[in-house]
C-alpha positions, -999 to 999 in steps of 0.1 A, spaced: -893 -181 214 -869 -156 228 -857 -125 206 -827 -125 228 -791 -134 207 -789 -171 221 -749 -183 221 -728 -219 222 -700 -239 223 -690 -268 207 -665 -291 223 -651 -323 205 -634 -351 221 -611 -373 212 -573 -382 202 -583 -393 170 -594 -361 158 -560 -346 171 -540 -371 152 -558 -366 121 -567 -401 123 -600 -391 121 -619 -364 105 -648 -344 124 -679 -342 109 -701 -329 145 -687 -296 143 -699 -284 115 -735 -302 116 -742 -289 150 -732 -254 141 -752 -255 109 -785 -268 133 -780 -244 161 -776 -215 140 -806 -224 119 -820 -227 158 -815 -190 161 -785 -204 185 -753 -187 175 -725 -206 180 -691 -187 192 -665 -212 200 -654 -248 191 -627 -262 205 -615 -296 203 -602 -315 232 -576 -346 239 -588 -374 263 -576 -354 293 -601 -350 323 -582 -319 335 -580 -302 302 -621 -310 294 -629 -299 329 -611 -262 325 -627 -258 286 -660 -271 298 -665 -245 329 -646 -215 310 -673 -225 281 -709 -231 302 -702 -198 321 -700 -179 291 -721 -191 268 -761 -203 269 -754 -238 260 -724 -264 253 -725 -291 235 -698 -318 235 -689 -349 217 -669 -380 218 -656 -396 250 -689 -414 263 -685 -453 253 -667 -479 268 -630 -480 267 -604 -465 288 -599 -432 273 -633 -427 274 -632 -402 300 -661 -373 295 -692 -385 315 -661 -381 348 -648 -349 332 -685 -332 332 -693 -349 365 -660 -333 381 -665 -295 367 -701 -298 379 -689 -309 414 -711 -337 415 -707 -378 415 -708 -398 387 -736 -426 396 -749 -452 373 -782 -443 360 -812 -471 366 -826 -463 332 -793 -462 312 -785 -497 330 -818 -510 322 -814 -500 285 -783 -516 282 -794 -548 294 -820 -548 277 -803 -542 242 -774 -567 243 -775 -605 250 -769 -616 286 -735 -628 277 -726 -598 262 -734 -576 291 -703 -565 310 -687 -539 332 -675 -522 305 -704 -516 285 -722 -509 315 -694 -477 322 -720 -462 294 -746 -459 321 -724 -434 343 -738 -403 342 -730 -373 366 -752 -372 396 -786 -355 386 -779 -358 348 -811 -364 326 -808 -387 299 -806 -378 257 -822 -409 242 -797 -427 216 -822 -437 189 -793 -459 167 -775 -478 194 -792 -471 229 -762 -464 250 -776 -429 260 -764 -391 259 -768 -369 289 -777 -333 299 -766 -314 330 -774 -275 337 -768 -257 301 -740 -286 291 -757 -313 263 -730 -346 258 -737 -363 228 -718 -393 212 -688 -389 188 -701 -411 166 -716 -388 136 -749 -411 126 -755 -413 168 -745 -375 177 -772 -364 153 -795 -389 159 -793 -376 197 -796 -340 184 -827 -347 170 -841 -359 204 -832 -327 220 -837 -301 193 -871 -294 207 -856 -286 246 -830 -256 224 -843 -224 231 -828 -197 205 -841 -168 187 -837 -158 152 -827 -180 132 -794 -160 117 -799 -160 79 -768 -152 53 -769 -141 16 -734 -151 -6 -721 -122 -36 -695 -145 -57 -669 -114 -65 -647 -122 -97 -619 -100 -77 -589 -106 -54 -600 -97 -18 -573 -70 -18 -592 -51 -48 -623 -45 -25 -609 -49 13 -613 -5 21 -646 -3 6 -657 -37 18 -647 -23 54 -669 12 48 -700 -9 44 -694 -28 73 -686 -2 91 -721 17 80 -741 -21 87 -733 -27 122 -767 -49 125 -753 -75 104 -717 -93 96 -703 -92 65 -674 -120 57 -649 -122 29 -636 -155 14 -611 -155 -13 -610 -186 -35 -588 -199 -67 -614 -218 -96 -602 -226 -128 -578 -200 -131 -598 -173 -116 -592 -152 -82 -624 -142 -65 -639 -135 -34 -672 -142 -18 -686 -118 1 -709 -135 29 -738 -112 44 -755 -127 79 -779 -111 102 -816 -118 115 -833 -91 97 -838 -99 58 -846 -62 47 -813 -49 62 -795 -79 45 -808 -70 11 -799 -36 14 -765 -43 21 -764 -73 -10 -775 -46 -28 -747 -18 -18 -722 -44 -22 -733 -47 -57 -731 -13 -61 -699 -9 -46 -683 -39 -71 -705 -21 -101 -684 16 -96 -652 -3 -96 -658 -30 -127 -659 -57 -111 -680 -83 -121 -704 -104 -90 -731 -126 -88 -758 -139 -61 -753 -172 -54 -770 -199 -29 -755 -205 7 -720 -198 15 -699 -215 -7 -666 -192 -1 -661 -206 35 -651 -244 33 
């Protein structure tokens, strides 16, 4: 496995999430799996139907980064437009695949086969497919771009499929300090450690708990022994000033 910092974006699809009529759950799985990958993940965006508007994030996103992901936008309806949006900012056709067609006939009754469920088997032109272990209609891959379904249960169910093809590095680890202290009280010497750690990132998320203002201080990096020491000068730094912290597991200040 490469040592090399491996990046992503994460592009999801759909109206729905727009309207608020639904809620996203793919972001934040995929970004929890990729960075556990040792792929860092630098961007989400999320996207309308609009083939233009998926083209021009897609190409700005795959020339910058190692790999995209996207989700949403690959079943059978109308609006489901990103298997023509990839094939367009690739250049290529879109083609029905043998395979994805042969799949789908296999899975639904003959009198439930029509041209719309077969739109699922239109891939862009030299696409390989992502296997669909819950509901068969597939996923595809093109260059460094990965489409999954928007369907949470089916996107990472397709994850899983290709989680072995994901070349990263590091996994980037984090350490949480729970700070019974307004972010305000420790911003300037918060800032002097981070500017004396520039190996690792050092977050700060104020929350409100049962009456109490605090702040948790979030530590990532790929090197533990540099992490500690800087849990342990942020102790120190909350110890000269009075204020009371704790360790605690994952990074509960960020949702």
């Amino acid at each position: 496995m490469s040592e090399a910092l491996r990046t992503a974006a994460i592009l999801v699809i759909g109206n729905e999430i727009l309207t608020g009529r639904t809620r996203d759950a793919n972001l934040p799985f995929l970004a929890a799996e990729l960075n556990r990958l040792g792929v860092r993940v630098r961007e989400g965006r999320i996207l309308p139907d609009e083939i233009d508007t998926i083209v021009e994030a897609l190409n700005a996103c795959r020339a910058r980064y190692d790999h995209v992901f996207t989700t949403g936008g690959i079943g059978p309806t109308h609006d489901d437009v990103t298997a023509e949006a990839v094939a367009r900012a690739f250049g290529v056709r879109l083609v029905r695949h043998p395979e994805a067609e042969r799949r789908l006939r296999a899975w639904y009754p003959p009198e439930k086969i029509n041209e719309a469920r077969l739109k699922m088997a239109d891939v862009p032109e030299g696409a390989e497919l992502i296997d669909n272990p819950v509901s068969v209609a597939p996923g595809f891959r093109i260059g460094n771009v990965f489409v999954l379904a928007g369907i949470p249960e089916v996107a990472r169910a397709m994850f899983e499929t290709i989680r072995p093809q994901l070349e990263g590095g590091p996994p980037l680890l984090s350490r949480t300090l729970r700070v019974l202290a307004p972010e305000g009280d420790v911003a300037a010497p918060l800032a002097e450690v981070q500017a004396r750690h520039a190996e690792v990132e050092i977050g700060s998320y104020p929350f409100y708990r049962f009456g109490q203002v605090g702040t948790h201080l979030v530590v990532r990096g790929r090197d533990p022994a540099r992490i500690e020491a800087v849990m342990r000068e942020l102790e120190e730094m909350c110890r000269a000033r009075g204020i009371s912290c704790e360790r605690v597991d994952g990074e509960g200040g960020e949702a």
